[in-house]
C-alpha positions in Angstrom: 0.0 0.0 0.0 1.0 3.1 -0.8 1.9 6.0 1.9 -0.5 9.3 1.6 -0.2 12.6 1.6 -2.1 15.6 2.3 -1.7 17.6 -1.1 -3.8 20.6 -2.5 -6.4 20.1 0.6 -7.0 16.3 0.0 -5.1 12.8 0.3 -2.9 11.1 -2.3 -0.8 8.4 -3.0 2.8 9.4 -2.6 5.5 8.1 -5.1 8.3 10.2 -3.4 11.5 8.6 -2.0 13.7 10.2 1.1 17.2 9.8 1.1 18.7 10.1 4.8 22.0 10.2 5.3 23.0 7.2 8.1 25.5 7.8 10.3 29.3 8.2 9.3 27.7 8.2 5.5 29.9 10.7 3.5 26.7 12.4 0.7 28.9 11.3 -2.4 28.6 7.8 -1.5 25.2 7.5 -0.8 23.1 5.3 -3.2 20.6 6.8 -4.9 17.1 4.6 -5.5 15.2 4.6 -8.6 12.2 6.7 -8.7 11.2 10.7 -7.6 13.8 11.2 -4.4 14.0 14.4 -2.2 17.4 14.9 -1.4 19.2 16.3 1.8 20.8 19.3 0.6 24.5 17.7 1.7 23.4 15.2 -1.6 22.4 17.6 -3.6 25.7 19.4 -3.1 27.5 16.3 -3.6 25.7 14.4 -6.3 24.2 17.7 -8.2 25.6 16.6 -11.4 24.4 12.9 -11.0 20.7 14.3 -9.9 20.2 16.5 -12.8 21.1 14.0 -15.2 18.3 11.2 -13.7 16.0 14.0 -14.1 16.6 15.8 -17.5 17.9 12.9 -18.9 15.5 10.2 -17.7 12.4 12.2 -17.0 12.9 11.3 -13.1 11.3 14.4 -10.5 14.0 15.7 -8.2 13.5 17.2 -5.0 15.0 18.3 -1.9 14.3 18.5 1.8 15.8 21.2 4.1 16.6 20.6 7.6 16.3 23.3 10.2 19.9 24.2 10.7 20.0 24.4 6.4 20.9 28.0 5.1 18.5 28.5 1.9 21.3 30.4 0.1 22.5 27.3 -0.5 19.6 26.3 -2.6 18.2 29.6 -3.8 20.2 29.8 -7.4 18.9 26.0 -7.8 15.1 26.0 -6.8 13.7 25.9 -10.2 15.1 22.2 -10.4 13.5 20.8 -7.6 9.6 20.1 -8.3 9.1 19.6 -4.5 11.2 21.0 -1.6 10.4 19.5 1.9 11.5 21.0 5.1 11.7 18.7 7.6 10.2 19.8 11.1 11.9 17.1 13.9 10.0 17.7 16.9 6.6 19.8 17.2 8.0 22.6 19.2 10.9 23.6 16.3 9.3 26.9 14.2 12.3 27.4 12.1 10.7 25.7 8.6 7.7 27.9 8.8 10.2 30.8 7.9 11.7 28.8 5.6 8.7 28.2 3.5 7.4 31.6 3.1 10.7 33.0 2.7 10.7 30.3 -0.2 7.4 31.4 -1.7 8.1 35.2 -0.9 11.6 36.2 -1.4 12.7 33.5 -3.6 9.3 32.8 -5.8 9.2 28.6 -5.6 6.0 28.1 -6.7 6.7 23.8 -6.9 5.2 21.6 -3.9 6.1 22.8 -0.7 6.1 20.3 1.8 5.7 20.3 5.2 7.3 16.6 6.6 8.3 15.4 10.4 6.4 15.9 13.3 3.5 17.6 11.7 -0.1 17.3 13.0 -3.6 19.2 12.7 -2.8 21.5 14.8 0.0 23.0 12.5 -1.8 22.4 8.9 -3.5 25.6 8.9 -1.0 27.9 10.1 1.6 26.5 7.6 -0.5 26.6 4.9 -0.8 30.1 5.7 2.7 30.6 4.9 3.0 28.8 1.4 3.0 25.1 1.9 0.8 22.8 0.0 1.8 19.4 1.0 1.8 17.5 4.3 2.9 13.5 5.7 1.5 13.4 8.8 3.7 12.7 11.7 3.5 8.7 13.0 0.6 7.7 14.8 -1.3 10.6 13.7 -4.1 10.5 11.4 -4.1 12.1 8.0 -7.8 11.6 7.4 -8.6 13.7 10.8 -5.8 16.3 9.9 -7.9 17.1 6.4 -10.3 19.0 9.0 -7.5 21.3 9.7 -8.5 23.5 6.3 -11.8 24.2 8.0 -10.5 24.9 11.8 -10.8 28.7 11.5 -13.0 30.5 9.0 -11.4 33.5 9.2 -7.5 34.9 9.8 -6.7 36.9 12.9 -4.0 38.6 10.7 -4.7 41.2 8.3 -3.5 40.2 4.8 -4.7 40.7 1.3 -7.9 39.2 1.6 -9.2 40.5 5.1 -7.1 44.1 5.0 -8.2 45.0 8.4 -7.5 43.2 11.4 -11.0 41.2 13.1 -10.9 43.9 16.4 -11.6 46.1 14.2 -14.6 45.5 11.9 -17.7 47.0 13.1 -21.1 44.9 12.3 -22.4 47.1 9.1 
């Protein structure tokens, strides 16, 4: 059976392969499986040439996932090869990837598949949906069917943004 995500506000089947570098593994020796593989960005630095061959040459999609401690500069000249970029969120309380995605959609203008990946749960879908990400696995032991309802938690945004341009406190009932 194959894993599911949450991707565009519904589940799907999900093809995509993550490399993880084991212990004492040096990132050019790594072996790369066949299919779509998101990359750590140690890999992509090591094996770039190797990567963008399997996917020009062989029609295979490439991605990449970002750890917290990852500096996006490192990336940012390369983000239109990747046609998903993952950040990786390791434990519930670590905020740092929700800068990282909107400075993604924002600053640098990735408009690929954003993906949200670690300990993620319904509590955090609509908040980092908020800022640019499109694409959710669900953390173990936590149920992607019940994290759906996240989309629907709040019907309208504390924060004033393009959509609602003033804040809630201050709308008067017309």
């Amino acid at each position: 059976m194959a894993k599911q995500i949450i991707k565009e506000r519904r589940l799907q089947d999900d093809a995509w392969k993550v490399v993880n570098l084991v212990d004492g593994e040096a990132p050019f020796d790594v072996c790369l499986p066949v299919g779509p593989l998101l990359v750590p960005v140690a890999v992509w630095k090591a094996k770039k040439a190797c990567l963008i061959h399997r996917e020009y040459e062989h029609g295979t999609p490439l991605g990449i996932w970002l750890a917290p401690e990852d500096d996006l500069a490192e990336i940012a000249a390369d983000i239109d090869d990747f046609t998903v970029i993952a950040v990786h969120f390791p434990k519930l309380a670590d905020g740092r990837g929700y800068s990282t995605g909107r400075l993604l959609r924002e600053r640098h203008g990735y408009d690929g598949e954003l993906r949200a990946f670690g300990d993620i749960g319904r509590d955090q879908i609509f908040f980092l949906n908020r800022v640019g990400f499109d694409a959710f696995v669900i953390g173990e032991g936590k149920s992607a069917e019940e994290a759906l309802a996240a989309f629907d938690d709040f019907p309208e945004s504390y924060q004033g943004d393009a959509v609602q341009p003033l804040p809630l406190f201050r709308r008067r009932a017309a």
